[in-house]
C-alpha positions, -999 to +999 in steps of 0.1 A: +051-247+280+055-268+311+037-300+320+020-314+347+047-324+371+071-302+376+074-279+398+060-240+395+089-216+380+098-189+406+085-162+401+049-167+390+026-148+409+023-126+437+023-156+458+053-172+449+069-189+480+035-200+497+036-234+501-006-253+505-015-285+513-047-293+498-067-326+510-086-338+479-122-329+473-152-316+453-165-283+449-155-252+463-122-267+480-101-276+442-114-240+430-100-221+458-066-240+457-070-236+422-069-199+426-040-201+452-019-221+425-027-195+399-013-162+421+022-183+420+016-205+451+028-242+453-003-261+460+006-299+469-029-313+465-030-349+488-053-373+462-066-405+476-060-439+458-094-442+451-096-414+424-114-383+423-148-379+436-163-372+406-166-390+377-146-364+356-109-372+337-085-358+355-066-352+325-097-323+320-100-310+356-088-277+352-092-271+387-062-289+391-040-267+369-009-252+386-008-278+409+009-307+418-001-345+438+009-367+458-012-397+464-017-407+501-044-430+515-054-417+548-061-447+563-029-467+557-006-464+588+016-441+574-009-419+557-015-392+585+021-385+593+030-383+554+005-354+556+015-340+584+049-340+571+037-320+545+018-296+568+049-287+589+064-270+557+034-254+543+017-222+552-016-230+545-037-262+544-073-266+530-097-293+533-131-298+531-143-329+553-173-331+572-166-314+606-143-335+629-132-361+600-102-346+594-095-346+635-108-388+634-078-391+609-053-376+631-048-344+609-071-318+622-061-284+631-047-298+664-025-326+653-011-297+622-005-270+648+015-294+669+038-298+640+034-264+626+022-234+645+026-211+620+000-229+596-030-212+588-055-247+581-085-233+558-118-249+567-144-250+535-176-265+542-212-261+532-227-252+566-197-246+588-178-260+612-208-258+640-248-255+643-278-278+641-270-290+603-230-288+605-227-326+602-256-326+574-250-337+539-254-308+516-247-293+482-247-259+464-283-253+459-295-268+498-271-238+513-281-208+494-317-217+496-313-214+532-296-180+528-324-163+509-305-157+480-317-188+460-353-173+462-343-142+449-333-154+416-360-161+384-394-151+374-418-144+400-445-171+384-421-197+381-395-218+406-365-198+416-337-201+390-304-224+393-277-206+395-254-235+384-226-238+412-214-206+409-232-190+434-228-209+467-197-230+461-169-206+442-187-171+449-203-180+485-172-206+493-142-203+477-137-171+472-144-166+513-122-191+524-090-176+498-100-141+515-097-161+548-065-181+546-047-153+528-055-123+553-046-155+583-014-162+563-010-119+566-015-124+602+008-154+611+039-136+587+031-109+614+029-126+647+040-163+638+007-178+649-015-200+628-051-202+631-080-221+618-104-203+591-139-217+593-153-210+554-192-218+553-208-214+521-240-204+541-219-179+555-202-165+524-235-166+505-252-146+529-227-122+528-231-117+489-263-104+497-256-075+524-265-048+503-296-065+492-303-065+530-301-027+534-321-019+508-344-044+526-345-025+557-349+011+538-378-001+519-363+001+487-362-039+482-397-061+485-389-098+497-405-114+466-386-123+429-387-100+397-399-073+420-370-050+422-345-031+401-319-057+398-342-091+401-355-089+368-386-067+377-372-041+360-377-039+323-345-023+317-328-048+338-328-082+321-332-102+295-352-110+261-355-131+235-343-127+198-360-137+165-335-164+164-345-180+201-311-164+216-308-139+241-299-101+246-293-087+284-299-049+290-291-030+321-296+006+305-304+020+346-291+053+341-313+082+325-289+088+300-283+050+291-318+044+291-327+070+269-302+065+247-313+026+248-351+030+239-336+056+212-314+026+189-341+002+201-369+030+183-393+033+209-381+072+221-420+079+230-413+056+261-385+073+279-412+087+304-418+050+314-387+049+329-397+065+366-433+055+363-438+022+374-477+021+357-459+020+326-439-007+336-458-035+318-464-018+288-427-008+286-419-045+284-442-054+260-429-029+235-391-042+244-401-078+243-418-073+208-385-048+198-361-077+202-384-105+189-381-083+154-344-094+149-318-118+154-293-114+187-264-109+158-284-079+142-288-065+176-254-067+187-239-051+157-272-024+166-262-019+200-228-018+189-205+011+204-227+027+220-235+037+261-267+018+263-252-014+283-268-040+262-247-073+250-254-103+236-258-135+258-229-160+247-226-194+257-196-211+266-185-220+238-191-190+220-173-160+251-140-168+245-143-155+209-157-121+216-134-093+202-134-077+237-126-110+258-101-123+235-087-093+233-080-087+269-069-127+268-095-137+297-095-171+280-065-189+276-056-224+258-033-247+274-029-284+268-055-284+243-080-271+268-100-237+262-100-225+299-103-189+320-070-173+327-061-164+357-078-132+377-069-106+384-042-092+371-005-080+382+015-053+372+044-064+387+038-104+397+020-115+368+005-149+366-001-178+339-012-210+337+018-227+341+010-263+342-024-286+329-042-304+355-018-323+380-027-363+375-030-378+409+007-390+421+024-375+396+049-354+416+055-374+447+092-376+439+094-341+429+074-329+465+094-352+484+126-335+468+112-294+467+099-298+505+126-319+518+104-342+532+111-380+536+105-400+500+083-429+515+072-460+495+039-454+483+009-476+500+004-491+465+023-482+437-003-492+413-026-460+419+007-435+414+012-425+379+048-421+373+069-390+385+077-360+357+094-338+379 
């Protein structure tokens, strides 16, 4: 195995070759370099002297995997143009300030494009780059309230559910903006122009929800939680406690998988219920009491092999041991670290966790040399950790 500070083998990925500049940040930014780095690109990620933003050891940030860093503090003299350096031989650049920070510092899209016009400069904020709340402080669960998708999600008597961060940030955020910079970066290979990628997580997030939307307008959706076939209103669409206080999750929706559902779950007398929403109610009663009458185990190895779409719910901990996931290796270990492996997958490019997560100013040297830029001093040598490369 590698470590953390050299450089990506060729080869790795389908984007081997793409060079990114990533400005350090929280959130939704790390992820979607993370994924960049994981398809084979070389992500330089540009860490402040100051550390991380969150209190996390970057020895453990595994959002940082299959990168490397540079440490450069912005404010320091020398600190835009050792960036812009960087940007001049990159193809994409991704940061996630507050709109018009990034231009204050003499690195915006402007001052990059000057340098580089070929650069496509990723944009990945909470509420985008413009309207009333743009300059607003924000997180995750603020932007997809906004976006109705929030208040679609828990029981219908009780405050709408937290979907962690997964939601807004990495499905509403970083997933848009690598869809964005990758289909610029298709673009400028084809015309050699650049262009700037504004990523909102409102904007992504509401997105997710167009075919909730349509179903809206048709009638077949009512604006309210655990209402609908997919919101938990269903009784053949959720979730329900075991004698053993864990979880099973059904989504029997079909005829056939229902049936064949209520059949290894022993209430066949109920497969009228399905279409009759009168029924509904006593349905989940009978269900609810079902599973209460064994553990999750019992009704896993029940449910086991059969069309019914039933599973067990895992923790973390506990999904990267399931026959089926460890089987297909969707979890991987590397540098002592249970993580996800890359997604998807290649046929012909595939991908790997190549290195553990870069420590801040660990590859300076090693940048300097792979991008041929000039090796400057560093602004303080005590915040670099010493070069590997």
């Amino acid at each position: 195995m590698t470590t953390a500070g050299t450089p990506p083998a060729p080869g790795n990925g389908p984007l081997s070759g793409v060079r990114v500049v990533e400005l350090a940040g929280i959130g939704p930014g790390p992820f979607a370099a993370m994924l960049l780095a994981d398809l084979g690109a070389d992500v330089v990620r540009v860490d402040r002297p100051d550390g991380p933003g969150l209190a996390i050891d970057p020895a453990h940030d595994v959002t940082n995997r299959n990168k490397r860093s540079v440490v450069v503090d912005l404010k320091a003299s020398d600190g835009p143009a050792r960036v812009l350096d960087l940007a001049e031989r990159a193809d994409i650049l991704v940061e996630g300030y507050r709109p018009g920070v990034a231009e204050r510092l003499g690195i915006g899209p402007g001052d990059c494009h000057a340098r580089n016009p070929r650069l496509v400069y990723g944009r990945m904020t909470g509420w985008g780059q413009d309207g009333p709340l743009a300059r607003r402080a924000g997180h995750d669960i603020a932007y997809i309230a906004l976006t109705g998708t929030l208040g679609m999600i828990g029981r219908a008597d009780e405050p709408p559910a937290v979907p962690a961060n997964l939601l807004g940030d990495y499905a509403g955020g970083s997933l848009y903006l690598v869809v964005g910079v990758l289909a610029a970066l298709h673009h400028a290979r084809a015309t050699g122009t650049g262009q700037v990628v504004d990523a909102a997580i409102v904007d992504g997030t509401a997105h997710l929800s167009s075919m909730i939307h349509g179903m809206l307008a048709a009638g077949g959706w009512q604006d309210r939680r655990a209402a609908n076939l997919l919101d938990g209103g269903c009784p053949y669409y959720g979730t329900y406690e075991t004698a053993d206080g864990r979880h099973m999750a059904v989504g029997a929706l079909e005829a056939k998988f229902y049936a064949e559902f209520l059949h290894l779950l022993g209430l066949d007398d109920l497969v009228p219920a399905r279409t009759d929403r009168t029924r509904w109610g006593e349905l989940r009663e009978r269900i609810t009491a079902a599973f209460a009458s064994r553990t999750r185990d019992e009704w896993t190895a029940v449910f086991e092999g059969s069309d019914a779409c039933v599973a067990p719910v895992l923790s973390l901990r506990e999904a990267p041991h399931h026959p089926h996931l460890a089987a297909r290796g969707t979890f991987t270990e590397h540098g002592g670290i249970t993580q996800p492996a890359p997604a998807p997958r290649f046929s012909a490019t595939p991908t790997a966790v190549r290195t553990g997560p870069a420590r801040p100013g660990a590859d300076t040297a090693s940048v300097a040399r792979d991008w041929g830029i000039p090796a400057r001093p560093a602004d303080d040598p005590d915040d670099l950790v010493t070069d590997r490369g």
